[in-house]
N, C-alpha and C positions, 0 to 999 in steps of 0.2 A: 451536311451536318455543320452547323454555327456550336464554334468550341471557345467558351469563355477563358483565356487565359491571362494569367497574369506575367510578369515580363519580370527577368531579370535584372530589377533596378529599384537600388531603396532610395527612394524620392516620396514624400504625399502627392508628387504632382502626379503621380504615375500606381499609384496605391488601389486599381483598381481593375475589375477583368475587361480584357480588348478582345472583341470579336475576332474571329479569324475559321474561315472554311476549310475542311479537312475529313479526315475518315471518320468512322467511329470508334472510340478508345475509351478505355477505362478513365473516370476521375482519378486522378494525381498525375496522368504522365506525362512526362515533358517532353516538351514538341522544340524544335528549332523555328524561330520567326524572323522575319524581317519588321523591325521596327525603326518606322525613318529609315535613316540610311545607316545603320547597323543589324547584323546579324545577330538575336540573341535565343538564346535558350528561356523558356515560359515554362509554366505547367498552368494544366488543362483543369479548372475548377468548379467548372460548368460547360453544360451542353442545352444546348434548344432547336428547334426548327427554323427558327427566321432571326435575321440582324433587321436594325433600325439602319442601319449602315450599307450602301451598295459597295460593289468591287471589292468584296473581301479579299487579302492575302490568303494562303496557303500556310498551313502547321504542316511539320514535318515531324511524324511522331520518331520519338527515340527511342525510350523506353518506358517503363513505369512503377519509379521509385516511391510514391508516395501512397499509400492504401485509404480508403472511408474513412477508417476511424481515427488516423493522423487529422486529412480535412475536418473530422468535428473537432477533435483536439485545437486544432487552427484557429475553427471562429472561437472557440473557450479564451483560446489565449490571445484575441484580438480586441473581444468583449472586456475582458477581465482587465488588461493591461495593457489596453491604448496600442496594440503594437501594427506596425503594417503586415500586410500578405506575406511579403517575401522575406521580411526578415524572422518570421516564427516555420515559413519552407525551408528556409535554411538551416534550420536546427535540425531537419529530417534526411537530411544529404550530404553525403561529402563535398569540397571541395572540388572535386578532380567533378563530380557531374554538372558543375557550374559552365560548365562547356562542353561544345558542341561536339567535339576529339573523341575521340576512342580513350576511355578513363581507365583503360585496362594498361599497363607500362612493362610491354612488351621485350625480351631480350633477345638475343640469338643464341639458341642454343645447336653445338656442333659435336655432330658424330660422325662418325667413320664413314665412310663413302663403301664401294663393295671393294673400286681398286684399292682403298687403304687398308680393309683388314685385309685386302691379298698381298699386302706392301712386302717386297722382301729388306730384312733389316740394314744388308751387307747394300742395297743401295742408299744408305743415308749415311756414308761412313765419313760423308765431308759435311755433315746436316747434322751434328748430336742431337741439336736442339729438336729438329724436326723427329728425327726417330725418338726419342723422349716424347714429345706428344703423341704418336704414332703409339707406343706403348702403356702411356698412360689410361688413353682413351679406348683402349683394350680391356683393360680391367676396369675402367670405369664406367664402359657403355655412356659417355657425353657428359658433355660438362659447357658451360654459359663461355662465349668469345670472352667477354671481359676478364674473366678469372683466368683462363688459359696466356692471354698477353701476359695476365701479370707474372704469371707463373715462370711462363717459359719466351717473354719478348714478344711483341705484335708482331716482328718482322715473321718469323720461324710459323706462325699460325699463318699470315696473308701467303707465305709461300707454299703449305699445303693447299690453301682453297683456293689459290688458282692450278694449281694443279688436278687439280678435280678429286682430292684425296677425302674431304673432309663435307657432309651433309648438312646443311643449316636450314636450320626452321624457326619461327616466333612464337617461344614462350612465355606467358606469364607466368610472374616470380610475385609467390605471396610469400609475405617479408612476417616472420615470429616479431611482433613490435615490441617489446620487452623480455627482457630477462627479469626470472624471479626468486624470492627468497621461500624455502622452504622446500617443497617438491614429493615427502611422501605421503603415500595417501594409510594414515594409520586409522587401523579400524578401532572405532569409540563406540563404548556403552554408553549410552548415553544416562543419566540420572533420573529418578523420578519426575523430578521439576522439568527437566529437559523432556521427555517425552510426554510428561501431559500436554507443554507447551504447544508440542509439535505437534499429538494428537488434537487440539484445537484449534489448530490455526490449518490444518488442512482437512477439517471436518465440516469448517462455517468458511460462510462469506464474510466481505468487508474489513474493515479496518482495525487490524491489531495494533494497541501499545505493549512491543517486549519489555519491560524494565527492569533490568539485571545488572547487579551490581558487576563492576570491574573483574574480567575471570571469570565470571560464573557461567561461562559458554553459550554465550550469545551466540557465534558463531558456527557452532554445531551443530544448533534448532536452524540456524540459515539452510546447513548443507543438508539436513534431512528433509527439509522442508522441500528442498527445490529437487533432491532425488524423489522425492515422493510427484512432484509434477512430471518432470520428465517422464516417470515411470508410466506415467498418464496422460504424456503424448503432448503434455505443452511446454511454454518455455517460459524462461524468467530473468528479470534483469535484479541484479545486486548494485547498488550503488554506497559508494565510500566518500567522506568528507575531502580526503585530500590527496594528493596526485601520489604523492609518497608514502601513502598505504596501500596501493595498488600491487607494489613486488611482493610482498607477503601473501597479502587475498587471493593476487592471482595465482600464486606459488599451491596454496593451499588447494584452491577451485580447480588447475586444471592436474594436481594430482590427484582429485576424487572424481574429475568427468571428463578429463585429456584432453582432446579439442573440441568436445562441443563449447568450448568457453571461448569468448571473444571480447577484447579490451578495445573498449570506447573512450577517448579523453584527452583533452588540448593539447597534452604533450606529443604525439602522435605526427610526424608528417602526413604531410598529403596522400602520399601512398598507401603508407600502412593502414591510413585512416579509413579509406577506401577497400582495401582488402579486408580491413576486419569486417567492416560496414557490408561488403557484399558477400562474406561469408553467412554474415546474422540473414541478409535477405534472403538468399539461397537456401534457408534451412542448413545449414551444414554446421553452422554453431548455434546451439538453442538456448547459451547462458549469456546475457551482457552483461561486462562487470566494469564500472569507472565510475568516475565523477560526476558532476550533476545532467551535463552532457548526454550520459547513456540513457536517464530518462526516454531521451529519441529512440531509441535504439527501435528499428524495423522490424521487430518482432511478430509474430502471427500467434494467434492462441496461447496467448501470453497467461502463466497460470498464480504467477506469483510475482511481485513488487517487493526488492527487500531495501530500505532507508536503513544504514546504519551511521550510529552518532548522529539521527532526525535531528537534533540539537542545534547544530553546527553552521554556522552563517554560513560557510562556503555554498548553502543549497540555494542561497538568494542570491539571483544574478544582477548586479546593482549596474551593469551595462547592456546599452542595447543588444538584443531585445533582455525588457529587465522579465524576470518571473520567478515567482516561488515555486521551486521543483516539488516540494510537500503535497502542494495544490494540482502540480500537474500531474504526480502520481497518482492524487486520488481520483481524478478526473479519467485517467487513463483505467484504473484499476475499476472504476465502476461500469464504465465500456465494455471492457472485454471480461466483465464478470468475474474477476480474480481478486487474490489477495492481495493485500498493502501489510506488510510488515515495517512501524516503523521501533529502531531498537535504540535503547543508549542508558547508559546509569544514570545520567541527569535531562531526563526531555524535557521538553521547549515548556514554560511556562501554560500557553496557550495545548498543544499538546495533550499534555495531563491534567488539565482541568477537562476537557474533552472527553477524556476517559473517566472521570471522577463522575461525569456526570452521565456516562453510558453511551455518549455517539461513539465515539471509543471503545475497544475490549479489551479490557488491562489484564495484563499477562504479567507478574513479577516473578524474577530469578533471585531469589532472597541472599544463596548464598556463593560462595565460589568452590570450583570444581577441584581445588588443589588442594593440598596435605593444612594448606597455616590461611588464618582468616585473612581479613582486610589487613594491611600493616599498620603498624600505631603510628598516627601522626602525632609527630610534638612541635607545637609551637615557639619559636624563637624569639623573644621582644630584642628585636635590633636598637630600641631606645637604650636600652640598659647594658645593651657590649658597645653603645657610646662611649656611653658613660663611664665603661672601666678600661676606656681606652683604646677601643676595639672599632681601628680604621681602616678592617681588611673590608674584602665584598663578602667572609666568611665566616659566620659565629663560629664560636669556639665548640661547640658542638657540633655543627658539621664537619667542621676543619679535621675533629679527631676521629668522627663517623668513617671520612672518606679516608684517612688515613689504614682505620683499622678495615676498611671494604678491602681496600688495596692490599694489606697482610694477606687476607686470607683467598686471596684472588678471585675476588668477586666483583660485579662489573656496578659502575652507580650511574646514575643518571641525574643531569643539574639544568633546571628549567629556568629560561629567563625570555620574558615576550617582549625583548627590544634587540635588533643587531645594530649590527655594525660595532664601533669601541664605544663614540661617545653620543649621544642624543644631541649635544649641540656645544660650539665652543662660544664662548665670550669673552670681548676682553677686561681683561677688572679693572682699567684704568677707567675707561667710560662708558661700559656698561655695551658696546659695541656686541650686537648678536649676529652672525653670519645666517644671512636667508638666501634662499633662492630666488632669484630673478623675473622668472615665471611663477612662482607659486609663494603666496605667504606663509614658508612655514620655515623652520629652523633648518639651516642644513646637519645631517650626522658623518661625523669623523670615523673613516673608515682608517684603520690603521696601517693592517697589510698593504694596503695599497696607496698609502700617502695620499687619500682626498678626501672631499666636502661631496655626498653625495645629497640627493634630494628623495627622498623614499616616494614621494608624489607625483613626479614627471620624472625620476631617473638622471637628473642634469648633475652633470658633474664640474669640482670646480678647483682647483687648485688649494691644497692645504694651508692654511695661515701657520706665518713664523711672525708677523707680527699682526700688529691691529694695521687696518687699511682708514683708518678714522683717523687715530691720534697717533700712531706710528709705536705704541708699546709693543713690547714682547713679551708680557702678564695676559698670554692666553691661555683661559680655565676652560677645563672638558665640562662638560655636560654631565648628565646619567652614563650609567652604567651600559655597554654593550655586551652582547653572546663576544663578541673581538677579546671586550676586556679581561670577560671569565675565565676565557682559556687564556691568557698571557699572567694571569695572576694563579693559574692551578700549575702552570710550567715551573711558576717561582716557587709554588707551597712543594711542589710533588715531581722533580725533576725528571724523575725513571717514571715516571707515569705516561701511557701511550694515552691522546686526547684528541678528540674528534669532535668536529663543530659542525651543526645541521640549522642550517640558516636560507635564505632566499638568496642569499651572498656565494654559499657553497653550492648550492644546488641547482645553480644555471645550466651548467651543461644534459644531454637529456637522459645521461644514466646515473646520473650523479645519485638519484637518489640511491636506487639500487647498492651502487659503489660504495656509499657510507653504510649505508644499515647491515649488507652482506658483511662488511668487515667486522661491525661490532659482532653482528650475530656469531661470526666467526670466532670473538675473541682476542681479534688484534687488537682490539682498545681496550681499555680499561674507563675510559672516563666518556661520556658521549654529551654534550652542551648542546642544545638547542631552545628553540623559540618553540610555539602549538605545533610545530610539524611533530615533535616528538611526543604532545600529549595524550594520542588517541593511535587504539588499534596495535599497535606495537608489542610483543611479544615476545621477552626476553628471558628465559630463563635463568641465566646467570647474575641479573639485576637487583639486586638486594639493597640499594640506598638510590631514594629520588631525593634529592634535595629542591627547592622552592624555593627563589630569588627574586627577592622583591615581590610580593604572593600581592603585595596590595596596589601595585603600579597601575593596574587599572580601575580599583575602585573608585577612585571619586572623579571617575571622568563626568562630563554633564552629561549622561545617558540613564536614561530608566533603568536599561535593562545591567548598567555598571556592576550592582551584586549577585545577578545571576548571572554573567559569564564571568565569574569571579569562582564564583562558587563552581561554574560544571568545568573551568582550566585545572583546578586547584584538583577535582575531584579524579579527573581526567589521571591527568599527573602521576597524581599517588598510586594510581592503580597501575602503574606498570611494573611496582616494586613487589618483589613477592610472589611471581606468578606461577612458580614449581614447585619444588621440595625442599624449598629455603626460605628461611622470614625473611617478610621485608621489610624496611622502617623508612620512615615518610621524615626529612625536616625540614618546617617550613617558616622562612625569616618574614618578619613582617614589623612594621612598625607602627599598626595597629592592633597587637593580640587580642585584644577583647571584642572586636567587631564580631557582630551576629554571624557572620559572613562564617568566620574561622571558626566557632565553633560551634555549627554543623557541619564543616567541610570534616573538621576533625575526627567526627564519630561517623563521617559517611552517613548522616540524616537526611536524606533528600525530601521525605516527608516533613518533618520537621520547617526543613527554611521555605518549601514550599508553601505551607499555609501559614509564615509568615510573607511571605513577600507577597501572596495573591490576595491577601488584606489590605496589604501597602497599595497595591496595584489597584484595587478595589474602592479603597477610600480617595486615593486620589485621579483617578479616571485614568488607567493609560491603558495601554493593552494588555488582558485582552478584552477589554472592558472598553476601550473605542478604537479607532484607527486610528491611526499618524497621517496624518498624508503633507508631501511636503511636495510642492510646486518651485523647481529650480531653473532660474534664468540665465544664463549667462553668455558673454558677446565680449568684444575686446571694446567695443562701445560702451563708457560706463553708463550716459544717457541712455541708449538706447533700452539699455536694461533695464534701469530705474521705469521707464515708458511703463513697458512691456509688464514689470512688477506691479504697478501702480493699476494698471489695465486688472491686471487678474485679482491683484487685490479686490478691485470694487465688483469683479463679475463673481467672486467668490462669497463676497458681501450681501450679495443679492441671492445668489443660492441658499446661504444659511436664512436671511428672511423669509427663503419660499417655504424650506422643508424645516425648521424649527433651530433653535440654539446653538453654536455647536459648544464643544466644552474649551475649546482655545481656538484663536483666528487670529495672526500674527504676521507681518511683514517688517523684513528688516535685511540687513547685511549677511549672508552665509557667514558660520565661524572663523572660517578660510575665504577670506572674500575676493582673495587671488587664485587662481589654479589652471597651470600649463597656458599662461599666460591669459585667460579672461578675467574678467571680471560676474562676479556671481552674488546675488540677490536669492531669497526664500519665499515665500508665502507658506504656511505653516499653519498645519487646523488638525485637531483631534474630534473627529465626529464619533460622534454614539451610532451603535450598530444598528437601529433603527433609522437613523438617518442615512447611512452610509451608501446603502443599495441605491436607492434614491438620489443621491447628489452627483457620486460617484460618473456618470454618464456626461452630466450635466460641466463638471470638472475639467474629462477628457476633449469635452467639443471647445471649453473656453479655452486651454491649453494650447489644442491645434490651433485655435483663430488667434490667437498673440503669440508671435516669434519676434523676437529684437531680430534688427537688420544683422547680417554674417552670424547667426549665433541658433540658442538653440533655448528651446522649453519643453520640460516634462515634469510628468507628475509621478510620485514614488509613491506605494502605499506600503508604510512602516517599516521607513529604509532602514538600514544596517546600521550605516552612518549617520551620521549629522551635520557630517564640519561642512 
């Protein structure tokens, strides 16, 4: 038998299946190979009776992680988004099976021997330590070597086991990879809206849009939806926008299905990653619940797909391999013939016109589940607490809001989407702006920590006490940071407990958990954060969101600037108000009258919608054509420019085969620095008639120009811009 395999290595020079003789095995499994003079791990992609090739090698099968409908998944996602073999295989496997090794991370666990439970005690009376484990491991019936040294000293253990006292074998330790928030499983009636939803969406095929306003128990129709699979023998994955909604969901998830639920998602070591990964394969967990990552998840008779906050860029992966998880949901859900649930108060533009016009089955949750409506947003014009003199970060109406929250011991929450203290220092003598090194961007002043970080590359750099240009000491901060929020609510609110949820506090890997357990707890009073805190979160005690700087992203150059404006803003306010208490939304802005604010205000999401997919409409963007942007970049500026130059005119020529496009642009990326390259665009919005069509044509010019040590690819309707 001649087995096509592909090898583990992301190269295009190697992006293709290598012959190799061996048994007969199912498509996906990975075999051990010799290629050249290394040993590597492949999987088997194909099979034939004859090679073109004499003196095949030998595969050495391992096992077999990868199923059919992964491989079609594979070419979808190689077809779709230029990607290689092996880097769309490794979305489907952990780490730990990237090698040849035994991926299982074996311990020694030690019991009693027969001489040890016959040990008499009165002989260890010069040994405490040792009759201490002697007795321990009595009532314990065995316990892991490692715990017992710590416990009771390595020496006192190595001296029963050479004694013959103590039985050792190798077990595998699957590791709980998280702790969670929440944990009981409370039985819900669910509402009429709520169970017609769920009688529908487990009645039909295909692709649901849930749109339920903030509270109105989205998540309920999740959990009856996938108790109703279960019940019917299949299995389901849940996916969440961000890593730090995961203690909640999963808190929820595995207090209504215990351990069939299993968490998929970057945060995860190698081990853990791998244990939950071969429980899902095992059958032994039939729920995946993470990040856009779980999409992978190994599942068999998968019966439902649930997208929650479908919205949320986190779903596009804007690094190799890049992919819309939207896409590869529905791609996956049309395979194994199940549902696509996607949910959120404000879906994706593209999304809800989908549904408006029936490929889509729009489901709306009109109202919320709790005692008080939507909370009332009021508008703050920060122009005019200028003007009477008002140089806090804080109108006078939140100032007094948060005060009186704090009387009555109820908890608030205060959104701001920039960390650190300050966006950037300058000096005011000459106008000196501190950038980074590697990247053209401003650096921000972190203050805890007395530095200049770079939010781009991570470079850190020593804080300025004067200018490095003209030698003054007239350095001006920047914008406002989550840093500054909480250093100035210390000053307004001194007995106030304050917690800040940033990418700054949340490095270590429980961190999240750590912050959100405490508020939920009640040990803070005050919680600051950046989007981590705008979705999913569930606070009963929360009665004041406050909104800081609500307009900081609107007038970026981005199309889509009003609508993630609009679904942050909307996001936000719903976390206020979710029990038997009102909530009240206030939100400062120094544009009040933008269209923007007032829909966000009355929660219209119809409303700004068919005004922006007018906007969208008249002026061609998506989802009215694609973006596609072609990125070069190399530490060679020439080389780039080449390289740029090249794709511009092969790009040039595609639009003359297949007709106009609506924009075809070459020039300098926004950031035309980053982690030290240098970076160039090509930039074209084609019409979805043209798109299919080009699209192929795009990918093959892409591969055939690469600048020397550097890199090119193409995005279809990146996230970014800069």
């Amino acid at each position: 038998m001649v087995l096509e395999v592909i090898v583990d290595i992301s190269t295009a020079e190697v992006d293709r299946p290598f012959d190799y003789e061996g048994e007969d095995m199912p498509l996906g499994s990975r075999v051990a190979v010799d290629f050249g003079k290394k040993r590597l791990v492949g999987f088997v992609i194909g099979k034939k009776d004859t090679s073109d090739y004499p003196n095949l090698k030998h595969a050495e099968y391992l096992d077999t992680p990868v199923n059919a409908e992964q491989l079609a998944l594979m070419d979808m996602m190689r077809e779709k988004y230029n990607l290689r073999h092996i880097d769309v295989l490794r979305l489907f496997i952990p780490a730990k099976l990237r090698d040849e090794r035994d991926p299982e991370a074996k311990r020694i666990f030690l019991t009693l021997s027969e001489s040890g439970r016959n040990a008499d005690a009165k002989s260890f009376a010069r040994a405490p330590k040792q009759a201490a484990i002697i007795e321990y491991l009595k009532e314990k019936d065995g316990e892991f070597n490692s715990a017992l040294c710590d416990a009771f000293g390595a020496g006192a253990v190595k001296a029963l086991r050479d004694k013959g006292m103590l039985s050792e074998s190798a077990v595998h330790e699957t590791r709980v990879p998280l702790k969670t928030l929440g944990g009981k499983n409370k039985k819900v009636t669910l509402t009429a809206a709520q169970r017609a939803a769920v009688d529908k969406i487990t009645s039909e095929k295909g692709v649901f849009l849930l749109h339920g306003v903030t509270g109105s128990g989205k998540t309920e129709v999740y959990l009856a939806v996938i108790e109703k699979v279960l019940a019917e023998g299949g299995t389901a994955i849940m996916l969440v926008p961000e890593i730090s909604l995961t203690p909640q969901v999963l808190g929820i998830f595995r207090a209504r299905f215990g351990d069939s639920v299993a968490l998929l998602h970057s945060g995860l070591n190698a081990s853990e990653r791998y244990d939950e990964w071969k429980r899902l394969k095992d059958g032994r967990a039939r729920i995946a619940i993470g990040a856009r990552s779980a999409i992978f998840a190994p599942l068999e008779n998968i019966g439902a797909i649930i997208i929650d906050e479908e919205h949320d860029s986190s779903y596009i992966s804007e690094s190799n391999p890049r992919y819309d998880t939207r896409k590869v949901a529905v791609f996956r859900a049309a395979t194994c013939n199940s549902v696509l649930v996607l949910g959120s108060a404000t879906p994706d533009m593209e999304t809800y016109l989908r549904a408006t016009e029936g490929e889509y089955k729009l489901i709306e949750l009109k109202d919320r589940i709790s005692a008080h409506r939507l909370p009332e947003m009021e508008i703050v014009d920060m122009v005019q607490e200028f003007r009477f003199g008002n140089r806090s970060l804080f109108s006078v109406t939140l100032a007094d809001a948060i005060r009186a929250a704090l009387a009555k011991k109820e908890q608030v929450m205060l959104f701001l989407n920039r960390r650190g203290f300050a966006s950037f220092v300058m000096c005011r003598s000459c106008g000196y702006v501190a950038k980074c090194e590697d990247c053209d961007v401003s650096l921000t002043y972190h203050k805890s920590e007395n530095v200049l970080k770079c939010h781009c590359c991570g470079r850190r750099y020593h804080a300025l006490s004067k200018c490095p240009n003209c030698g003054s000491t007239e350095i001006k901060q920047g914008r406002t940071g989550t840093e500054k929020v909480v250093e100035e609510l210390k000053n307004l609110f001194p007995s106030a407990r304050i917690l800040r949820m940033d990418n700054d506090t949340t490095a270590r890997k429980d961190s999240y958990f750590d912050i959100l357990d405490a508020f939920a707890a009640g040990k803070a009073d005050i919680l600051v954060g950046t989007q981590m805190i705008a979705k999913g979160h569930d606070f009963p005690n929360v009665t004041l969101v406050g909104i800081l700087e609500a307009d900081a992203a609107l007038y970026f150059s981005d199309y889509r600037s009003s609508e993630r404006t609009f679904q942050l803003v909307t996001q936000v306010a719903g976390r206020a108000g979710r029990a038997d208490k009102k909530g009240r939304v206030i939100l400062q802005t120094y544009a009040p009258r933008h269209y923007v604010f007032r829909f966000a205000s009355t929660y219209d999401y119809q409303g700004f919608w068919r005004k922006e997919i007018n906007t969208r409409m008249v002026t061609k963007f998506p989802p009215f054509t694609m973006v596609v942007r072609v990125l070069v970049s190399a530490q060679d500026e020439q080389s780039v420019v080449d390289c740029t130059r090249a794709v511009y005119r092969g790009v040039k020529e595609i639009e003359n085969k297949y007709g106009k496009f609506v924009y075809l642009g070459a020039a300098k990326s926004p950031v035309t620095r980053m982690h030290g390259l240098i970076r160039y665009q090509v930039l074209m919005r084609i019409p979805p008639e043209e798109f299919d069509l080009a699209m192929p044509e795009i990918y093959s010019l892409v591969n055939d120009n690469k600048p020397a040590k550097g890199s090119c690819f193409a995005e279809i309707n990146p996230q970014s811009l800069i």
